[in-house]
BANU-715631 format. One record per residue: residue number from 1; y, x, z of N, C-alpha, C in turn. Coordinates in steps of 0.02 Angstrom, whole numbers, plus 50000, padded with zeros to 5 digits. Atoms other than C-alpha are relative to their C-alpha. Example, Ala and Ser with C-alpha at 12.3 -4.5 7.8 and 13.67 -1.06 7.14 Angstrom:
2
semi n_y n_x n_z ca_y ca_x ca_z c_y c_x c_z
1 49941 50045 50000 49775 50615 50390 50060 50045 50000 $
2 49941 49958 49997 49947 50684 50357 50055 49961 50037 $
This chain:
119
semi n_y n_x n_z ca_y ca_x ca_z c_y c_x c_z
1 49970 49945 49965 53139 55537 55078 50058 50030 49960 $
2 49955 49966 50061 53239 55607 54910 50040 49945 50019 $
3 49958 50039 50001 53345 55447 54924 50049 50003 50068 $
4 49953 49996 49926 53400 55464 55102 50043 50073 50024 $
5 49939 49944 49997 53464 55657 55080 50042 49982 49942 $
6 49961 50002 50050 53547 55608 54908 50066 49956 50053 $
7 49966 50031 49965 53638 55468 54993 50038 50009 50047 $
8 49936 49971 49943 53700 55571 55155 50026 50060 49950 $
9 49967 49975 50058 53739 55703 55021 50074 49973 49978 $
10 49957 50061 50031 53849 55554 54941 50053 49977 50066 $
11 49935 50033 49943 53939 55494 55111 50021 50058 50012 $
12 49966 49908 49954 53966 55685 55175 50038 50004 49927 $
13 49952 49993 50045 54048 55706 55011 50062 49965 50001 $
14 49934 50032 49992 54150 55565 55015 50047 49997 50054 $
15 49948 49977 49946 54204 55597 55195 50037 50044 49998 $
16 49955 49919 49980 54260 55778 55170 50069 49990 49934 $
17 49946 50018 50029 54355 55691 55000 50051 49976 50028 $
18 49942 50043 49945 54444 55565 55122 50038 50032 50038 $
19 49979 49973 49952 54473 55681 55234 50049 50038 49979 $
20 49945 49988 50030 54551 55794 55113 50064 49970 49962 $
21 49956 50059 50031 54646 55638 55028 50068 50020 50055 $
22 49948 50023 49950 54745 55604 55204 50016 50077 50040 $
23 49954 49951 49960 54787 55787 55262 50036 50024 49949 $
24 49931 49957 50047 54872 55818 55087 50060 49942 50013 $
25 49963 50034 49998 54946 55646 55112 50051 50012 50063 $
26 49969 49990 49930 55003 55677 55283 50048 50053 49981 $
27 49945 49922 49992 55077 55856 55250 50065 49968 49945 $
28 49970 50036 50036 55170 55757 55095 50045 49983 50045 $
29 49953 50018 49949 55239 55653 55239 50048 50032 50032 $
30 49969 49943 49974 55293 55783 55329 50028 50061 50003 $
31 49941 49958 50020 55379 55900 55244 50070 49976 49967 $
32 49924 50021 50010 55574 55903 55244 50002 50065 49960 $
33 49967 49968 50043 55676 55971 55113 50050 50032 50061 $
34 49934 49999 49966 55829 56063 55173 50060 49984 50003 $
35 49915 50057 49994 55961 55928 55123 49969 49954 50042 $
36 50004 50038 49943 55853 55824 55219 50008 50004 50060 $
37 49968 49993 49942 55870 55915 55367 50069 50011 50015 $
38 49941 50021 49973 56046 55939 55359 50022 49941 49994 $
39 49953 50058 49999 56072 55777 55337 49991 49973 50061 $
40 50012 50020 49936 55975 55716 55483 50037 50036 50074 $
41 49945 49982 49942 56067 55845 55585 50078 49970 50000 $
42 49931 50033 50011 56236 55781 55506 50000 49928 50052 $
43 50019 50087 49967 56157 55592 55559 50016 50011 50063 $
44 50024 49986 49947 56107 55666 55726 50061 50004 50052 $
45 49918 49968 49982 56286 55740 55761 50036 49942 50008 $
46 49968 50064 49995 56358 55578 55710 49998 49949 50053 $
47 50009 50020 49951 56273 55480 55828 50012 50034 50066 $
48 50003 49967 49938 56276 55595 55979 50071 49991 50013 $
49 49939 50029 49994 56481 55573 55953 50024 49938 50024 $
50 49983 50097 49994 56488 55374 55929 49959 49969 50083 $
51 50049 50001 49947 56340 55391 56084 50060 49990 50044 $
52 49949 49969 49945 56477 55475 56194 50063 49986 49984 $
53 49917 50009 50007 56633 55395 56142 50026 49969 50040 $
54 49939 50018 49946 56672 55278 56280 49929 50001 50058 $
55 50028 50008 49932 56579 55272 56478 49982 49932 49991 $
56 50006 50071 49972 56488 55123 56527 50032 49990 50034 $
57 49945 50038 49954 56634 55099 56657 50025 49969 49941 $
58 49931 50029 50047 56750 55093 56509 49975 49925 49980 $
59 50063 50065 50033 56623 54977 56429 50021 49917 50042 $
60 50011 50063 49942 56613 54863 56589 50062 49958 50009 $
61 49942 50021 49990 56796 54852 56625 50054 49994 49961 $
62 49968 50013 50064 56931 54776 56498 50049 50056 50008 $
63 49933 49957 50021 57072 54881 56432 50090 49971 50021 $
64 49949 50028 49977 57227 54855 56523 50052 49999 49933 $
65 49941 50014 50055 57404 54831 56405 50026 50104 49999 $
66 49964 49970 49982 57456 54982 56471 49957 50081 49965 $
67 50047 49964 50014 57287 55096 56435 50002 49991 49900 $
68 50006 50003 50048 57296 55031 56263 50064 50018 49965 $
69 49934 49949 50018 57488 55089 56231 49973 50060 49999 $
70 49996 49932 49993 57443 55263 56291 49960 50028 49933 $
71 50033 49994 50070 57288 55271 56168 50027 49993 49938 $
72 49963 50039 50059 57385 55197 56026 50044 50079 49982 $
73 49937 49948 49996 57538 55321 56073 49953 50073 49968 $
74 50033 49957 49990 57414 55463 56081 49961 50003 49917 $
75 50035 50001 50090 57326 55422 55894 50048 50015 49962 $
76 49934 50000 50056 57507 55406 55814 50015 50073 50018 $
77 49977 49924 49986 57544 55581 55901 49965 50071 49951 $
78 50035 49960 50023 57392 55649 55819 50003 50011 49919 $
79 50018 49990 50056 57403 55581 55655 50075 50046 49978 $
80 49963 49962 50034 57581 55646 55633 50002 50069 50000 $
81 50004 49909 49995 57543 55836 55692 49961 50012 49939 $
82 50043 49981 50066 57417 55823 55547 50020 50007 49941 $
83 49965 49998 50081 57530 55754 55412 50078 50031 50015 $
84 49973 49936 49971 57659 55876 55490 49978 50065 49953 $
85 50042 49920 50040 57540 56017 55447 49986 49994 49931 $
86 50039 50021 50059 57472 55949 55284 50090 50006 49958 $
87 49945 49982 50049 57659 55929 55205 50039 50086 50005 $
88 49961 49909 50010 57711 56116 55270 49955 50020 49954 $
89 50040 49961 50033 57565 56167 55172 50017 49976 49935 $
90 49968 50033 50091 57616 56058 55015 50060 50016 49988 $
91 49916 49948 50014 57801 56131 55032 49976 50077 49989 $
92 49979 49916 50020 57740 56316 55027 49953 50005 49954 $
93 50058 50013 50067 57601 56266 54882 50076 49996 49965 $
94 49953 50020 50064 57760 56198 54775 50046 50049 50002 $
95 49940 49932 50003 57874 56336 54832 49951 50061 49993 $
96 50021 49972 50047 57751 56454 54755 50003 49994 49942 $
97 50017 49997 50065 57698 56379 54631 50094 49999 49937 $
98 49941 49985 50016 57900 56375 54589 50020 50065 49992 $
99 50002 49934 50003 57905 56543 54608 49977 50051 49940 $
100 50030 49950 50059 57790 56601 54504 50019 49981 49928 $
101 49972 50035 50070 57850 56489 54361 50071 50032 49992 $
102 49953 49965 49986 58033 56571 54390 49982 50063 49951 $
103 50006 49930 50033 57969 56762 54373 49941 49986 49908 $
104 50060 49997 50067 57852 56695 54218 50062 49982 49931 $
105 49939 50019 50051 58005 56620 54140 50060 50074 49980 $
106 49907 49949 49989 58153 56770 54194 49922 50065 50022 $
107 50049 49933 49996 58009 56924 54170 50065 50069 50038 $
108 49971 49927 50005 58143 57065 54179 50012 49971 50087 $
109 49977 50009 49902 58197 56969 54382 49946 49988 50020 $
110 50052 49989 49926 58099 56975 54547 50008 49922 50014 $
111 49990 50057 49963 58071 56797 54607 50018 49998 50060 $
112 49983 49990 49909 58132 56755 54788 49959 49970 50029 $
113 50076 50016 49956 57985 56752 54913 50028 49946 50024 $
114 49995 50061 49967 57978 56598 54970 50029 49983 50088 $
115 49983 49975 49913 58049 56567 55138 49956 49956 50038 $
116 50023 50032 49968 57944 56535 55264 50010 49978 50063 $
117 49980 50058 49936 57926 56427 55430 50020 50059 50060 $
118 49978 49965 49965 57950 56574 55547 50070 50033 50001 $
119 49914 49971 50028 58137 56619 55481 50038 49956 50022 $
């Protein structure tokens, strides 16, 4: 009789060990850091873009000569408004930083404000 409560004793133990084993393991599993979740949202974002970038029509039906000029035209339009913007901003970076080198050099004169794009 002593042998048969020791023994369920012994498995009920080791079940409630097991049991606790795999819900620390599990929660382990399942906790995210918070670079992990922004990354997975970053991921998430990414895909949902590349998802929705062209229609299954587009998909289905080839790209005429004419569709692929416009696109083309339309990328070159974009990239130069960018490097457009990007060198006004590197002209009024160097025409500061000219500036300030000026009044650092000639202390007793006023440097001349830079002129900007609205003039």
């Amino acid at each position: 009789m002593m042998d048969g409560l020791v023994l369920f004793v012994f498995f009920a133990a080791f079940l409630l060990i097991a049991a606790y084993l795999l819900w620390r393991y599990w929660g382990a599993l399942t906790t995210v850091s918070p670079e992990e979740e922004r990354f997975e949202r970053r991921v998430a974002a990414l895909n949902e873009r590349q998802a929705h970038r062209y229609s299954d029509e587009e998909l289905a039906t080839p790209v005429t000569e004419e569709d692929a000029w416009r696109v083309m035209v339309e990328r070159g339009r974009r990239v130069t408004r960018r490097d457009r913007s990007t060198g006004d901003l590197m002209r009024r970076r160097a025409s500061k930083s000219l500036t300030d080198r000026s009044s650092r050099l000639l202390p007793g004169r006023r440097a001349a404000s830079p002129r900007s794009d609205d003039e």
